[in-house]
C-alpha positions as CSV (number, residue, x, y, z in Angstrom):
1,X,15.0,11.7,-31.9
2,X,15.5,14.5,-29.3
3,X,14.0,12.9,-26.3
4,X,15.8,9.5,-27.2
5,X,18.6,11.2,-26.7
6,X,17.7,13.2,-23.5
7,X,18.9,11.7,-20.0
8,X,17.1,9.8,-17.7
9,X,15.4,11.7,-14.6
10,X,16.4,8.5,-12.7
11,X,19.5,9.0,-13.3
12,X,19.9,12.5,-11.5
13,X,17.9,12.0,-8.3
14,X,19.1,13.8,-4.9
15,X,19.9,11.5,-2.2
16,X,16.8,12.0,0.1
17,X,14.8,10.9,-3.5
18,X,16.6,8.2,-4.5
19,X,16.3,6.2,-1.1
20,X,12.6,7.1,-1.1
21,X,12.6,5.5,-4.5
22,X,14.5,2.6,-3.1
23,X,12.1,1.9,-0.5
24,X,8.9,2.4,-2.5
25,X,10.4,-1.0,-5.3
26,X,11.2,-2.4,-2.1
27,X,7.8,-2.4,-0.8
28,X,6.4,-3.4,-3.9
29,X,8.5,-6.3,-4.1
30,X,7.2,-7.5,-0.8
31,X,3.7,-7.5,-1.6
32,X,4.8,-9.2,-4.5
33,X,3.4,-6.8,-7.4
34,X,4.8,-6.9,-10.8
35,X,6.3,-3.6,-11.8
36,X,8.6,-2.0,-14.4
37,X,10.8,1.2,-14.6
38,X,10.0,3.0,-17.2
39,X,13.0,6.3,-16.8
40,X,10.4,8.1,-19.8
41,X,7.1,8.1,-17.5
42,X,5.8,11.7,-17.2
43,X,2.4,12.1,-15.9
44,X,0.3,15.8,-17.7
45,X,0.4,18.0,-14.4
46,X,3.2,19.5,-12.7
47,X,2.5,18.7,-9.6
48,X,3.5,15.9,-9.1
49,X,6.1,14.8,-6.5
50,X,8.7,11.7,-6.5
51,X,6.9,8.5,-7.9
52,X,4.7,9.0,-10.7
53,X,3.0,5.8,-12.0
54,X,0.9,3.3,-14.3
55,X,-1.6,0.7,-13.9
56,X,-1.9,-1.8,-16.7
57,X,-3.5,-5.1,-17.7
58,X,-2.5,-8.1,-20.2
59,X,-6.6,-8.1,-20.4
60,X,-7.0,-5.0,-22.6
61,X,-4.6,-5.5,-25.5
62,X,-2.8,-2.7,-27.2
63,X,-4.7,-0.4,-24.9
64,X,-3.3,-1.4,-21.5
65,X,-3.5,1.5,-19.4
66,X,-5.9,1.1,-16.3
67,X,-4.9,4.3,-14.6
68,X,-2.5,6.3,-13.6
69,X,-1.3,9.0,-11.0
70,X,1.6,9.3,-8.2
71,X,2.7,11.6,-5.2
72,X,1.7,15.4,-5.2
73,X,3.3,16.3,-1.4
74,X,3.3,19.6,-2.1
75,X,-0.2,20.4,-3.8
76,X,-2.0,20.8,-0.4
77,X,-0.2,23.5,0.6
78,X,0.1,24.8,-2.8
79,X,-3.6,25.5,-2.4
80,X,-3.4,27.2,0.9
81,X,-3.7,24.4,3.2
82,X,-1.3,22.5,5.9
83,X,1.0,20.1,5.3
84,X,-0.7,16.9,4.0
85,X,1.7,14.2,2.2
86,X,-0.7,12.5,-0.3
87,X,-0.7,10.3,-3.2
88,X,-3.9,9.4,-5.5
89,X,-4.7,8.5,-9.2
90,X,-7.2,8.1,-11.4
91,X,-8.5,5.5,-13.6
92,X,-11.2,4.8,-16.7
93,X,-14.1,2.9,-15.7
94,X,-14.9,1.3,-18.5
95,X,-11.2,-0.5,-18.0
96,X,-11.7,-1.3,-15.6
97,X,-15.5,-3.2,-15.6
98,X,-13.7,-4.8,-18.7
99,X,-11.0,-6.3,-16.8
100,X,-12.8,-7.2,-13.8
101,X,-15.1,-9.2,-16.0
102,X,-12.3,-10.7,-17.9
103,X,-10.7,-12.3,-14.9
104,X,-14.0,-13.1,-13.0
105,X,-13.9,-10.3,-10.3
106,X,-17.1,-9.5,-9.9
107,X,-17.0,-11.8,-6.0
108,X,-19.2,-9.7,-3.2
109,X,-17.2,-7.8,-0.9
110,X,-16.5,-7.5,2.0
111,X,-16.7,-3.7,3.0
112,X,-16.1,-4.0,6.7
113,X,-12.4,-3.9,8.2
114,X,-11.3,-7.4,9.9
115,X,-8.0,-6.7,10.9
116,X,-5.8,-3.5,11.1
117,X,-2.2,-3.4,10.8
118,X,-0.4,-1.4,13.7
119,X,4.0,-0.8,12.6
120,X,5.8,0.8,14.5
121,X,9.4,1.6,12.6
122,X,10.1,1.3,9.2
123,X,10.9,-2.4,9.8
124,X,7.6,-2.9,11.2
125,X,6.1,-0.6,8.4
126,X,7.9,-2.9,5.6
127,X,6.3,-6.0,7.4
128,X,3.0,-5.4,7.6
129,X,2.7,-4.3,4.3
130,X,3.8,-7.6,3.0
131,X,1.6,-9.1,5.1
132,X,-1.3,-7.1,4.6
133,X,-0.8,-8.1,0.7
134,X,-0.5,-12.1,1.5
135,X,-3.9,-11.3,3.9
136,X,-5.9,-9.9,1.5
137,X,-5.3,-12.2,-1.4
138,X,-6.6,-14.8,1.1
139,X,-9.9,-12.9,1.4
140,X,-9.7,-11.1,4.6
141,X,-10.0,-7.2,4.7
142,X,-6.9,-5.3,5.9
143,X,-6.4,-1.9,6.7
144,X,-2.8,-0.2,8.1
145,X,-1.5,3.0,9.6
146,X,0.9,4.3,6.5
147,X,1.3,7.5,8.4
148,X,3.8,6.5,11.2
149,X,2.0,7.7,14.4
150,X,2.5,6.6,17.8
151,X,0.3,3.4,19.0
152,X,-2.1,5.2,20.3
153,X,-3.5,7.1,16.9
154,X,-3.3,4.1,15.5
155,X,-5.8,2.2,18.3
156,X,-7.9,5.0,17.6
157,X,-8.4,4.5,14.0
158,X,-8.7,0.8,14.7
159,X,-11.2,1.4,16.4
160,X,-13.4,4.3,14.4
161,X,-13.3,1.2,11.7
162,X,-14.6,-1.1,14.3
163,X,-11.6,-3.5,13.7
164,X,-12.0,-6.5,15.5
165,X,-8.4,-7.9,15.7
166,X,-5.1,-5.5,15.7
167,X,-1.7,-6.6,14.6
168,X,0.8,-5.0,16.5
169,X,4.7,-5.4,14.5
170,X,7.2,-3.4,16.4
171,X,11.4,-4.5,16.1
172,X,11.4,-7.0,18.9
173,X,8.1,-9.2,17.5
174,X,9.6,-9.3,14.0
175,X,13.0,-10.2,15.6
176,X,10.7,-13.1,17.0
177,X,9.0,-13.7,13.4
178,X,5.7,-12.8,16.0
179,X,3.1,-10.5,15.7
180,X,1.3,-9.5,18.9
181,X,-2.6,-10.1,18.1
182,X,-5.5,-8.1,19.6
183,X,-9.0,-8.8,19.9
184,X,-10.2,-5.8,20.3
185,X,-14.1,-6.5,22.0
186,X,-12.4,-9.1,24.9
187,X,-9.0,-7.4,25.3
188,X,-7.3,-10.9,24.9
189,X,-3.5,-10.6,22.9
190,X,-2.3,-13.7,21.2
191,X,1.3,-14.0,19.7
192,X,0.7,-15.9,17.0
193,X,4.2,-16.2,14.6
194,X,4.1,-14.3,11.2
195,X,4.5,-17.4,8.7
196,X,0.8,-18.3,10.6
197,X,-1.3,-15.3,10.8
198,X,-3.8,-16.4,7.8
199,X,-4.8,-19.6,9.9
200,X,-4.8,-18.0,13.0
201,X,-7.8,-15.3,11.6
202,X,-9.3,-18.4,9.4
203,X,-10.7,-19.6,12.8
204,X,-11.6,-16.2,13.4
205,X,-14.2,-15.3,10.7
């Protein structure tokens, strides 16, 4: 009776939280994920930071928590460490295997990176992120700088994952509805328009 009566954290956010909040349905809402707000979520440790989170399945009945978890920003250097923004959950297993088998999951992977994401600006961020999402359900393995560093960092880690194509998305390709395409062992770019990128890399692989 108490807590139905208790405000909703939502409701009291500081600005700099409430646009993060903003941006994070946002991005979910690109990549076309289902999600509700539930203003009542409270995760068991205290460290938490901003969004906090559940996974659940129509697959498991009553019982329809997968996982959960959320951002802990703060925790690193709580322990004596640097600065390291971070966000993580965890899951039961057993759900898991249940659901995978449930809606025929069990396909063999593919573990090695195909193509990696490059934004640059949170308009580039926003955009490969949705793209990524449309990617990956069309079987191809993604990866993405989430980070915000400069072009170069992001080469690098392209290539300690032995990418073999980039996607570059800066402001002036998604003003062109472009991405700028690299193959990374010949060197050769390729602007290939964003409403095309899953037939472009079906040739590919």
């Amino acid at each position: 009776e108490i807590a139905a009566k208790a405000p909703y954290i939502k409701d009291y956010l500081c600005e700099a939280c409430s646009s993060h909040f903003t941006r994070v349905q946002s991005l979910l809402q690109d990549s076309k994920v289902k999600f509700e707000i539930d203003g009542r979520l409270v995760r068991g440790l205290d460290y938490y930071t901003k969004t906090a989170y559940e996974i659940q399945s129509t697959s498991l009945g009553s019982q329809n928590a997968l996982g959960g978890g959320g951002r802990y920003d703060l925790l690193a250097e709580e322990l004596g460490g640097k600065s390291t923004p971070a966000v993580g959950f965890a899951a039961g297993i057993e759900r898991l295997l249940i659901v995978m088998e449930a809606e025929n999951l069990f396909t063999e992977p593919n573990s090695e990176s195909q193509i990696y994401f490059m934004p640059l600006g949170e308009k580039g961020i926003a955009t490969a992120s949705k793209k990524l999402f449309e990617l990956r359900r069309a079987g191809f393995a993604c990866e993405m700088d989430y980070l915000g560093r400069s072009l170069k960092a992001q080469m690098r880690d392209a290539n300690r994952l032995a990418a073999p194509f980039v996607v570059i998305l800066g402001d002036s390709e998604i003003e062109q509805n472009i991405a700028v395409v690299k193959n990374m062992s010949g060197g050769e770019q390729s602007n290939v328009s964003l409403d095309k990128l899953s037939e472009f890399f079906s040739d590919k692989f």
